[in-house]
C-alpha positions, 0 to 999 in steps of 0.5 A: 500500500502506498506510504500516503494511504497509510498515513491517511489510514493512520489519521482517520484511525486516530480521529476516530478513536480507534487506535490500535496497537500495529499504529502505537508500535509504528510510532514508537518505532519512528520515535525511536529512530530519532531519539535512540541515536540523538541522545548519543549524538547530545552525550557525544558533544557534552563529552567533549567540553567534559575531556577539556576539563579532566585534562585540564584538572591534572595540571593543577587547582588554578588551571581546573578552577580556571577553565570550569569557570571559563566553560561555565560563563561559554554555557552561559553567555554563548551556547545556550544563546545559540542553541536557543536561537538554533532551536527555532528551525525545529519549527520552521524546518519540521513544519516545511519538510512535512508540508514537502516545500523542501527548498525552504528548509536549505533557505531557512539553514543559510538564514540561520547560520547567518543570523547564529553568525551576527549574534556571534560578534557581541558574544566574542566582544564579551568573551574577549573582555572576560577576564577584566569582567571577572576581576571587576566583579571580584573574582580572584585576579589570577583565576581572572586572568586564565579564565580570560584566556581560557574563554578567548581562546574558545571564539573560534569553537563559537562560530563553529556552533553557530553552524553545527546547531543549524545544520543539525536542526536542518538534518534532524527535521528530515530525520537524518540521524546517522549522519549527526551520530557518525560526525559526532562520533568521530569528532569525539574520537578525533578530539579526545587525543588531540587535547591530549597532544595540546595539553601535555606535549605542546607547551601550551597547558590549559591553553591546549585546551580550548585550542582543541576544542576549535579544531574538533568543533571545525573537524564537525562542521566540515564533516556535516557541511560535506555531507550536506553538500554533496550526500543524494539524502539533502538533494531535495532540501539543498538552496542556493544562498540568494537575497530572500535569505536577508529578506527573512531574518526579521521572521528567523528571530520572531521565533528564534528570539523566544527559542533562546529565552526559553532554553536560555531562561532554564539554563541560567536558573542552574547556573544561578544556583550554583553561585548562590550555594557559594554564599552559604556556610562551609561554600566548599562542600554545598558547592561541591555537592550541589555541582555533583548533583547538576552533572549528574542531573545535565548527564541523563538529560540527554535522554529526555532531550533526545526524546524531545528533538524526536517529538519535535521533528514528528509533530512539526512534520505532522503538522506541516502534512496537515495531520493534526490528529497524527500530531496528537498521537505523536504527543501521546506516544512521546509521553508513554516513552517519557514516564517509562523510561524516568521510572526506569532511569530514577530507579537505578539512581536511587538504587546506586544512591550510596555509591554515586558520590564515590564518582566524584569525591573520595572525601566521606563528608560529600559522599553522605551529602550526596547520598542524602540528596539522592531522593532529590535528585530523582524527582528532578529527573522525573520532572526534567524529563517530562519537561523535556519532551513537553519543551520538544513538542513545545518547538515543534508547535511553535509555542517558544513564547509560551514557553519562554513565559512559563520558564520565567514564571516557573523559576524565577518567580517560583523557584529561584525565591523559594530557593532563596528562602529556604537556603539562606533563611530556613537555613536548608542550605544546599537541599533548600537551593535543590528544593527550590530550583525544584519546586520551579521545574515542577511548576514548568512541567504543570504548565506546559502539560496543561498548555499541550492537554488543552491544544487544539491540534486542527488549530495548530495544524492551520497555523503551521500552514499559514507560516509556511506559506506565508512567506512566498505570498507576501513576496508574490504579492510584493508587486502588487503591493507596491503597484498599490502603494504607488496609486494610493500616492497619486490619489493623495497627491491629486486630491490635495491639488484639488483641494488647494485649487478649490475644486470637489474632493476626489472620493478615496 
């Protein structure tokens, strides 16, 4: 049978309430096909800042100290900056390759790098300025110097990301996968010895770090930009970079914009809470314990992240098909998935809850902190990964301004206050600022359930046609516009003369 029948078949099937379960196996397949190998693809590119760092730690506590502050305030001021921006192609190419405008998704890539590359510019001016910002602020002036130094040395690696998450969104809407897991892959195997030669055979330290970091991020950008090139799977997507690619910036940022605060708003909430547990009593160990839990927490987030870019291909193709109903399935697949494997993922976690802090520390005092924030943790990873995969439905909806507007409510008038309160005035310390910061993604995952309980898919289906097509209606209608434009000025003209020559106004 045809593949259109099938989805037609699928889609009455759906809308009638009759789903079976061949069609719930079908999706959990196609779901799978995405996230399985996104969620290496996101662990992959996580491990490559983590191998800087262990590198980097075995030269001494000035130049770890210094380089984990540099990557911090790179996260921080950087990355999530373009990610966030990255994110709105989710959207934009998802919902363009299920309508099948296949060109638009090669002319929204070249607009996305292009506007991820403006954006580039200021973030390297404050990059450059950082060490003096670090010093200004208080820090101390030699950590200040080599972080400086650290997050210069990485504008290279910025510009490369600007590329790699746009490419990526740009393969991962037509659910090319494999390429982004063999590219990422390899970068990791390219860059795991070359910081080694860098850091300890080359003379340049710490400094040898970020330097391969460029190289790699560079190594990956080549390998997807090849493939993108020349491979037969991007024939039908590929554009030449033209001027309708200036004329669509304004309508890239409408929803990159709101992309960026919405992941940028969540991101800056876990760094907050890291600064703020270095004002309690004994910083040392909070800090510790509480940088312990946020990796562990930033590690198996890649699951429910993998999870949600799944979701967020499939509902923005089903959305862009015209499949609401499909699109609807789609959601309840992803969040049978999500409960499933956060049951399974907590569990363990809780069952290793007495060796977990022997990963990270061999001190006795941060190995039974650790185990008694285990419960804690937990709940977070059942609340991330609902959140995460609600974020990727989210983006493929083009809801971003909602939830940008539910992530600044949830954390930073919910969780960050409470946070405050019950670290520094209840006197809960490090478990207050982790309840609080809780309590804020608990919120967020309230909100965006009941925002994607109450959708109405036909609605959102129409919506995502009108964006589609809106653009080449508005540059098909640009003669005419202007024609009328033009008309409209000869009548203004002309009805003035007559008016001053005290002659009958001509009717508009």
């Amino acid at each position: 049978m045809d593949e259109s029948l099938l989805r037609n078949e699928k889609e009455e099937e759906v809308s009638d309430g009759r789903l079976r379960w061949s069609t719930f196996a079908e999706e959990v397949k196609r779901l799978g096909y995405l996230a399985g190998p996104m969620v290496t693809v996101t662990l992959f590119q996580y491990l490559q800042q983590v191998v800087c760092l262990m590198m980097v730690g075995h030269l001494g506590e000035l130049s770890l100290s210094s380089a984990a502050i540099a990557v911090s305030l790179s996260g921080v001021t950087g990355f999530s900056l373009l990610l966030g921006l990255a994110s709105a192609l989710d959207t934009l190419c998802g919902q363009a390759y299920g309508a099948a405008q296949y060109q638009k998704l090669g002319l929204q890539l070249h607009r996305a790098i292009f506007s991820l590359m403006l954006v580039c510019i200021p973030v390297s001016l404050l990059w450059l300025s950082m060490g003096k910002i670090l010093s200004f602020i208080g820090q101390d002036l030699e950590i200040s110097r080599e972080a400086g130094k650290y997050i210069s040395w990485m504008i290279p690696s910025l510009f490369a990301y600007a590329i790699i998450q746009s490419l990526t969104k740009f393969l991962q809407s037509q659910s090319l996968i494999f390429p982004l897991l063999l590219s990422s892959s390899t970068t990791l195997l390219v860059h795991i010895p070359l910081c080694w030669v860098f850091v300890f055979k080359s003379g340049l330290a710490n400094l040898g770090a970020p330097l391969a970091m460029n190289l790699s991020s560079w190594f990956n950008v080549v390998t997807l930009g090849l493939y993108v090139t020349f491979s037969p799977s991007c024939r039908r997507t590929r554009a030449p970079f033209s001027g309708e690619v200036f004329q669509g910036v304004h309508e890239f940022f409408r929803l990159a914009i709101p992309s960026a605060v919405m992941i940028c708003l969540e991101w800056w909430s876990f760094e907050l809470l890291i600064l703020l547990s270095g004002l309690l009593p004994n910083p040392q160990l909070e800090t510790s314990v509480l940088s312990v839990c946020l990796t562990t927490i930033s590690f198996l987030y890649a699951i429910p992240y993998g999870l949600g870019a799944g979701a967020s291909t499939r509902v923005a193709n089903e959305l862009g098909a015209g499949k609401p109903q499909a699109a609807r399935l789609v959601v309840f697949v992803v969040m049978i998935l999500a409960v499933t494997e956060t049951a399974i993922i907590s569990s363990v976690v809780f069952g290793i809850r007495r060796i977990l802090g022997y990963a990270f520390s061999n001190e006795k005092e941060v190995i039974d902190y650790v185990t008694s924030m285990v419960p804690l943790i937990c709940i977070s990873i059942i609340m991330d990964s609902l959140q995460g995969v609600l974020s990727g439905v989210a983006r493929g909806c083009g809801w971003q301004h909602l939830g940008a507007f539910v992530n600044l409510g949830a954390f930073y008038l919910v969780g960050i206050p409470i946070a405050a309160v019950l670290g520094f005035l209840v006197h809960f310390r490090g478990r207050g600022l982790w309840i609080g910061i809780l309590s804020g993604a608990t919120v967020q995952t309230i909100l965006l359930s009941l925002i994607t309980g109450r959708t109405n898919w036909q609605n959102q289906a129409n919506k995502a046609r009108e964006r589609i097509f809106e653009e080449r209606l508005l540059m098909g209608n640009e003669f005419l516009n202007f024609f009328v434009y033009v008309s409209l000025q000869k009548k203004k003209k002309t009805k003035k003369k007559l008016q001053w020559s005290g002659l009958p106004k001509v009717d508009d």
